[in-house]
C-alpha positions in Angstrom: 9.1 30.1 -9.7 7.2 32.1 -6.9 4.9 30.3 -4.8 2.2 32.2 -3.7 1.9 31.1 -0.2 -2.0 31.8 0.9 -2.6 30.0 4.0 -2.2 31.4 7.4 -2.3 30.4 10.6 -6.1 30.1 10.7 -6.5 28.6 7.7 -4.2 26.0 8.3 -5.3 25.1 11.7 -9.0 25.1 10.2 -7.8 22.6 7.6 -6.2 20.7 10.5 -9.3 20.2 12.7 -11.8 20.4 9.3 -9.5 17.1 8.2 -9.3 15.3 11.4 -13.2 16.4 12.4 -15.0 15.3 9.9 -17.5 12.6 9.7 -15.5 9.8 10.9 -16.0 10.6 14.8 -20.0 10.9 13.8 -20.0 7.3 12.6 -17.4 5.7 14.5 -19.6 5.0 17.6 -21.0 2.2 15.6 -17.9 0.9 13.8 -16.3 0.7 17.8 -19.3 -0.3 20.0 -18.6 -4.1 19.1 -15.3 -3.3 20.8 -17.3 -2.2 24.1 -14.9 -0.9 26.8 -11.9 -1.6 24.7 -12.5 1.1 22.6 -12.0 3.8 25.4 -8.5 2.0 26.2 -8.0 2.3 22.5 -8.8 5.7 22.6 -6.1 6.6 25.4 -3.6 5.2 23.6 -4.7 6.4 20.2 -5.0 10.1 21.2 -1.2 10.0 23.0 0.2 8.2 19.7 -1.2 11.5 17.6 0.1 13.9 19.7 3.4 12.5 19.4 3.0 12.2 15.9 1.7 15.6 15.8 4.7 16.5 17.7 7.3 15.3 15.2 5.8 16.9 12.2 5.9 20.4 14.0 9.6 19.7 14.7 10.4 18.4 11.0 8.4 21.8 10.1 9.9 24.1 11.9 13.3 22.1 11.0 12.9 22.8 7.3 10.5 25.7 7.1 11.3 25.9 3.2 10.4 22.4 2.7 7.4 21.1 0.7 6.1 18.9 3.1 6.8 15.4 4.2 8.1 14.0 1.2 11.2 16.6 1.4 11.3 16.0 5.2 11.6 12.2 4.7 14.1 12.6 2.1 16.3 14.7 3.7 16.4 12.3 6.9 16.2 8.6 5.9 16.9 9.1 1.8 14.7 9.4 -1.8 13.5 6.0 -1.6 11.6 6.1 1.9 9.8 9.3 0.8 8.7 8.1 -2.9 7.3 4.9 -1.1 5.8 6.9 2.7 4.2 9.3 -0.3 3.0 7.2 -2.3 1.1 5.1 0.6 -0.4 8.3 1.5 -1.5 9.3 -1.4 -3.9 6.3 -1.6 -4.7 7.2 1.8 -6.1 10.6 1.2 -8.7 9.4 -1.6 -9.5 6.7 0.1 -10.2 8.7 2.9 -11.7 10.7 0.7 -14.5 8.2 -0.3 -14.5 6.8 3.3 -15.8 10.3 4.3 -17.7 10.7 1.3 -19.5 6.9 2.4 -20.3 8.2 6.2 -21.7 11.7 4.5 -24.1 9.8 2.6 -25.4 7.6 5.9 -26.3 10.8 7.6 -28.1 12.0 4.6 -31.1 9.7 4.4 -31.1 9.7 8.1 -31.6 13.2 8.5 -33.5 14.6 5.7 -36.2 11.8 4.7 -36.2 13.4 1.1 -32.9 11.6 -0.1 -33.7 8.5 1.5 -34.6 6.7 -2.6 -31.0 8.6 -3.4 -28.9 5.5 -3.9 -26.2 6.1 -1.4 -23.5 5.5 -4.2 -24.9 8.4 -6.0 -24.9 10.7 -3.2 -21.4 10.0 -2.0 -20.0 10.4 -5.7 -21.7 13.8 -6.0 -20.5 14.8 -2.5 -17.0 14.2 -4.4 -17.7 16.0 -7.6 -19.3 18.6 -5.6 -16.3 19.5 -3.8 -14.1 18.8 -6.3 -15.6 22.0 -8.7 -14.9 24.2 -5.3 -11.5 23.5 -5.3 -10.7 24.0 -9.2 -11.2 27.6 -8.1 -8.2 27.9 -6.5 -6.7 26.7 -3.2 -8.3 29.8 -1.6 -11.7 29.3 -2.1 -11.3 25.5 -0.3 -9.5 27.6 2.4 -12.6 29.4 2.9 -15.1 26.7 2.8 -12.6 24.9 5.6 -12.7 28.4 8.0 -16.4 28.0 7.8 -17.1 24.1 8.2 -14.8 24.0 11.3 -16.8 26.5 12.7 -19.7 25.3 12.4 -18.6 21.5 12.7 -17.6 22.1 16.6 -21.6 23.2 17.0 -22.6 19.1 17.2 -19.9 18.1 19.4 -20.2 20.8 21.7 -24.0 19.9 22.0 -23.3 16.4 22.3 -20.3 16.9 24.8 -23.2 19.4 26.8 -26.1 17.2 26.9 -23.1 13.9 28.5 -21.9 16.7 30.9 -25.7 17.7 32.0 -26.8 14.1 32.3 -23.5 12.8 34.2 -24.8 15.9 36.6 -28.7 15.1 36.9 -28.9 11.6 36.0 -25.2 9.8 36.8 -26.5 6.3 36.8 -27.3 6.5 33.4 -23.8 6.1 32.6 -23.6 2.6 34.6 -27.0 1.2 33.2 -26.2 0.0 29.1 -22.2 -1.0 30.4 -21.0 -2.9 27.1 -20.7 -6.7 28.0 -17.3 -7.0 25.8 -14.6 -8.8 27.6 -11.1 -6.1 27.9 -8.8 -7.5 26.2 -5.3 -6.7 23.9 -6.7 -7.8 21.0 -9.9 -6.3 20.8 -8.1 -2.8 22.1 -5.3 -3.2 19.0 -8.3 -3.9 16.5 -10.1 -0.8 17.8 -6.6 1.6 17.6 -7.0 1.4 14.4 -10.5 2.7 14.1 -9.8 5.2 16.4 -6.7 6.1 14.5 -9.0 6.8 11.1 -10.6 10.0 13.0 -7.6 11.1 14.0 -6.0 11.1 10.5 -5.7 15.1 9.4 -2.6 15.6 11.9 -0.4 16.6 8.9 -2.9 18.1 6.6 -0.8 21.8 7.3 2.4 20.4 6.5 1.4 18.3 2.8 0.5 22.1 1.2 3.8 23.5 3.0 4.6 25.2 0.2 1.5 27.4 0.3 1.2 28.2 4.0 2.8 31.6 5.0 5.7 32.0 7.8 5.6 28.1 7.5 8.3 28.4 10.3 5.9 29.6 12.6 2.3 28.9 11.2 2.8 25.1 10.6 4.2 23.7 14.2 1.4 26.0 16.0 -1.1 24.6 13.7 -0.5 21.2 13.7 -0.1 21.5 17.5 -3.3 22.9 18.1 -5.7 21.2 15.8 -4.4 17.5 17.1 -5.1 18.8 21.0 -8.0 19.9 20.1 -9.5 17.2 18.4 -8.4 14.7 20.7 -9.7 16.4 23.5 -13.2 16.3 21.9 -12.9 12.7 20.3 -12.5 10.8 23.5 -15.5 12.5 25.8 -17.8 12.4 23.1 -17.0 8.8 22.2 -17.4 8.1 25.8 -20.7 10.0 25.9 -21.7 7.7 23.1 -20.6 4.6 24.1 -21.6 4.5 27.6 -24.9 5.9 27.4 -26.6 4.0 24.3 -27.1 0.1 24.1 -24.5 -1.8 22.9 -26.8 -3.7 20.5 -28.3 -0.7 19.4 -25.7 1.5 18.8 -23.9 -0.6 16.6 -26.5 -1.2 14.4 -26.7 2.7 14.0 -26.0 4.5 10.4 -26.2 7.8 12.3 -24.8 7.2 15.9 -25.0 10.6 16.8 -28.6 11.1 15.8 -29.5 7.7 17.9 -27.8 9.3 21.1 -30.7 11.9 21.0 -33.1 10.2 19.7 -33.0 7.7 23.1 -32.7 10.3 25.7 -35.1 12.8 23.7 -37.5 10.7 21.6 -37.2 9.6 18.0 -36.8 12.7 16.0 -34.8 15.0 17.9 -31.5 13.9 16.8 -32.3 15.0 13.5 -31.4 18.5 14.1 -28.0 17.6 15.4 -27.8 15.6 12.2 -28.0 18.7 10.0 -24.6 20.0 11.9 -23.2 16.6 11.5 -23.3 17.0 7.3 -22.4 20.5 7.3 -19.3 18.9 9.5 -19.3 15.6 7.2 -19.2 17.9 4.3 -16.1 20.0 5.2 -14.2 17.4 6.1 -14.9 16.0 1.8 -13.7 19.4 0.8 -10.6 19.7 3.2 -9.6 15.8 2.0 -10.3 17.0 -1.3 -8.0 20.5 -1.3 -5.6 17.6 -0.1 -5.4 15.1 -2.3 -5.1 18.3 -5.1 -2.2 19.5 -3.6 -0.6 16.3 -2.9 -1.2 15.1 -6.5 0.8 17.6 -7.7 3.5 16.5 -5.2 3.4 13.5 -6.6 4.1 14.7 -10.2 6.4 17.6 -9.1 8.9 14.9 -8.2 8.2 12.6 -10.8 6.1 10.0 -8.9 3.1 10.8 -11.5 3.1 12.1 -15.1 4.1 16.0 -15.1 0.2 16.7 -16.4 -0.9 16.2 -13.2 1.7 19.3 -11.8 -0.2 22.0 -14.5 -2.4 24.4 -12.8 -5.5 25.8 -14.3 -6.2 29.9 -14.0 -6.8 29.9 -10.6 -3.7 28.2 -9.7 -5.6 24.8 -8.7 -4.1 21.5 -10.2 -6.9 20.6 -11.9 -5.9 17.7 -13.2 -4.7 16.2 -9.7 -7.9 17.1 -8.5 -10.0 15.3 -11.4 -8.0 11.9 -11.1 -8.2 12.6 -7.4 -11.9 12.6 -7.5 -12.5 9.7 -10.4 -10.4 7.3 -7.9 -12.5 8.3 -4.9 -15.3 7.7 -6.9 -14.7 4.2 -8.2 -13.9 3.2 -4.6 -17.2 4.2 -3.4 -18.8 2.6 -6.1 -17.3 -0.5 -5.4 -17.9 -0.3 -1.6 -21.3 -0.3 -1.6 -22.2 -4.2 -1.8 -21.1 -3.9 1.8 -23.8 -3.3 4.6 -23.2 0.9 5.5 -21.5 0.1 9.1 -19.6 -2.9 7.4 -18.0 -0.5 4.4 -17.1 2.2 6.4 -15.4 0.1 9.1 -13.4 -1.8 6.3 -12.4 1.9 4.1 -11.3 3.1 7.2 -9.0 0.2 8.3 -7.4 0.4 4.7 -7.2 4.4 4.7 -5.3 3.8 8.2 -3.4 0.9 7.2 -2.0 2.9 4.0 -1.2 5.8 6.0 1.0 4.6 8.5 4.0 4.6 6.4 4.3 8.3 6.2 3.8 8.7 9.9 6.4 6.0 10.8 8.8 8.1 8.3 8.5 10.9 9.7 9.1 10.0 13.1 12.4 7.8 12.3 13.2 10.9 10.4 13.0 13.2 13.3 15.4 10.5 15.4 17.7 10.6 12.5 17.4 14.8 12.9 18.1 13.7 16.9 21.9 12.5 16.0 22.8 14.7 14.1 22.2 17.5 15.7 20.6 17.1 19.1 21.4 20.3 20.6 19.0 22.0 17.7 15.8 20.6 19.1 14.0 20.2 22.1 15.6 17.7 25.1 12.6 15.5 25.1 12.6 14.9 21.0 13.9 11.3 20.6 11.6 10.3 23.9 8.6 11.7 21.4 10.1 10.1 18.3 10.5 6.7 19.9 6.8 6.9 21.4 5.3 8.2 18.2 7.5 5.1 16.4 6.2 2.4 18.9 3.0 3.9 18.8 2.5 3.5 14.9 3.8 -0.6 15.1 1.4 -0.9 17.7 -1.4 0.4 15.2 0.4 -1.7 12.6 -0.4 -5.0 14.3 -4.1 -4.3 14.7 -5.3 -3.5 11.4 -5.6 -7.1 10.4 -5.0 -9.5 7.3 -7.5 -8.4 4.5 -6.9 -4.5 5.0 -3.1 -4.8 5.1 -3.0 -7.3 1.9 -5.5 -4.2 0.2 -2.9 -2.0 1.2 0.1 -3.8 0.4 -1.5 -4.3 -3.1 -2.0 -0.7 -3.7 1.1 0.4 -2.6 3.2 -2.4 -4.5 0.8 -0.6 -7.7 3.8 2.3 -7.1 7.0 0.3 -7.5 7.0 0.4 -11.7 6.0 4.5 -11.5 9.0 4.7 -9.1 11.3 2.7 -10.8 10.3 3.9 -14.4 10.9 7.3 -12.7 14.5 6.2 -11.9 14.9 5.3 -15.4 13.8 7.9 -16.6 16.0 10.7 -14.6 19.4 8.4 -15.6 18.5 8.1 -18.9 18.1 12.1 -19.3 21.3 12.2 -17.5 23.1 10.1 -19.8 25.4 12.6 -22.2 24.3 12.5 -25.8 27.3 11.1 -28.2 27.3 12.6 -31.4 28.5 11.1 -34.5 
């Protein structure tokens, strides 16, 4: 069958930086000022561990430019098994990410625009979901669009917040010395606050899951992936420092709308609203790009027999609409469930369990690349298995800083996939099997 491969190099490095900018940086400020200093340290490390990461996908890419993304680059490298179980931990990452997004969305929207404040939160975030979900059932190239457009106008707020740190470190530098965060340094706090970080940053692969679809995927998927992870961790760790060094401590982790509160203490209360209304359209495009995501990796899924084959089908616009609507109903019930949390509280613990069930594919795929490294080293660059071994130290590192309760939520959800891989296995020997005839 022919794939028709719509996505080129701007569209795949807009769903690259639509993925990894969304509203996670936006509300982070408050899920990492409890951290204090620690979270810039976490932030170093964090933003070397993705380009690494970053790194190793291009390679695996540009290794297997016919492949459909990471679960063929895992199996080819470390075997069937590893990519059914690295796929099917990310594929509770992406909705939960999903919601997550969805969550910190819908805590910009009653700061913002006072009309939606009565709007239960829960109902907001799920229509955010449905909302999104409709686009994409048009096709993969209507998503594609709505990405290009976000990610244009998502840079907007961080630009302005980036501008008004850069203007006040020239006219007023003390301000940065006078709300220093009292938080001791430490390893501990720095590991816990990784892993936050690590939540904004997650999007580094989003080119390679819809491989199939992207054009001159030998080209357009290593220079995407390259250039969305630069430049998103560029961005992430000044305005995070902008943020955390110039609001309260107290305050700023209190915040539902971090961004907004920045302005509103240098400018007066009300200012940051305006920066707020860049920060949904931002918040927004980051739901669709998660959602175009967990579509195509649904299907995924059930091209290889890790879900039921109705959840491969594609409707008249080529979406798979039935990936999408299971896709959106999980996301959904997650949200739903969330929200006897307090709003800083629920989106600090979906993010710790979006990260903690995402790790697996990144660690995968940089093994996978060291595998690539023995056997045939003089293929790829001289500095690969130095990248690969950073990128796998790096993802252990973030390993031991998520914590007890998000792993265990993790580990239960991916443990839900052993029976649907084994009956899978069951399945494929038992159609194997000759059939004896009487």
């Amino acid at each position: 069958m022919t794939v028709d491969r719509q996505l080129g190099f701007w569209m795949a490095t807009a769903l690259v930086i639509g993925n990894i900018i969304g509203i996670g940086i936006f509300v982070q400020p408050a899920s990492l000022a409890p951290y204090g200093l620690n979270a810039l340290l976490a932030w170093a490390v964090t933003a070397a561990g993705c380009v690494a990461l970053a790194w190793a996908l291009a390679l695996l890419a540009r290794q297997m430019p016919q492949a459909d993304g990471p679960f063929s680059y895992i199996s080819a490298t470390l075997g069937e098994v590893w990519a059914a179980a690295a796929l099917w931990c990310y594929w509770i990452a992406v909705w939960v990410g999903t919601a997550t997004i969805a969550v910190g969305v819908a805590g910009y929207f009653a700061s913002v625009l006072p009309v939606f404040a009565e709007v239960p939160p829960a109902v907001l975030a799920a229509s955010l979901l449905w909302l999104f979900t409709a686009i994409n059932l048009l096709g993969i190239r209507s998503g594609g669009w709505v990405q290009l457009v976000t990610s244009a106008l998502k840079l907007a707020p961080l630009a302005l917040v980036l501008g008004f740190g850069l203007w006040t470190l020239l006219t007023e530098p003390a301000a940065y010395t006078q709300s220093l965060p009292a938080t001791p340094l430490s390893l501990s706090a720095t590991m816990a606050a990784s892993t936050i970080a690590l939540f904004a940053m997650l999007g580094i692969e989003s080119a390679v899951v819809p491989a199939s679809r992207v054009r001159d995927p030998a080209r357009t998927l290593p220079r995407a992936t390259m250039a969305g992870t630069l430049l998103a961790a560029l961005v992430y760790v000044a305005v995070t420092a902008v943020a955390l060094l110039l609001v309260p401590q107290s305050g700023l982790a209190e915040s539902a709308a971090p961004f907004v509160t920045v302005l509103d203490h240098f400018m007066g209360v009300g200012n940051g609203r305006w920066l707020g209304l860049l920060i949904l359209v931002s918040g927004m495009g980051a739901v669709n790009g998660w959602t175009l995501l967990a579509g195509e990796l649904t299907r995924t899924l059930a091209d290889h027999r890790l879900l039921p084959a109705v959840f491969g089908r594609s409707n008249r616009f080529g979406a798979p609409a039935n990936a999408l609507l299971l896709a959106g109903l999980l996301g959904t019930a997650l949200a739903l469930m969330n929200y006897s949390r307090s709003f800083v509280d629920g989106f600090t613990f979906l993010t710790v369990v979006a990260t903690a069930a995402n790790l697996p594919l990144y660690l995968c795929c940089v093994l996978g690349l060291l595998v690539l490294v023995r056997r045939s080293p003089g293929s790829l660059p001289r500095f690969t298995g130095v990248i690969g071994t950073f990128g796998v130290a790096y993802t252990v590192f973030t390993f031991a800083g998520v914590g007890l309760e998000p792993f265990l939520w993790a580990l239960a959800l991916v443990l839900m996939g052993i029976p649907i891989y084994l009956l899978r296995r069951w399945r494929g020997r038992a159609a194997a099997q000759p059939v004896l005839k009487a």
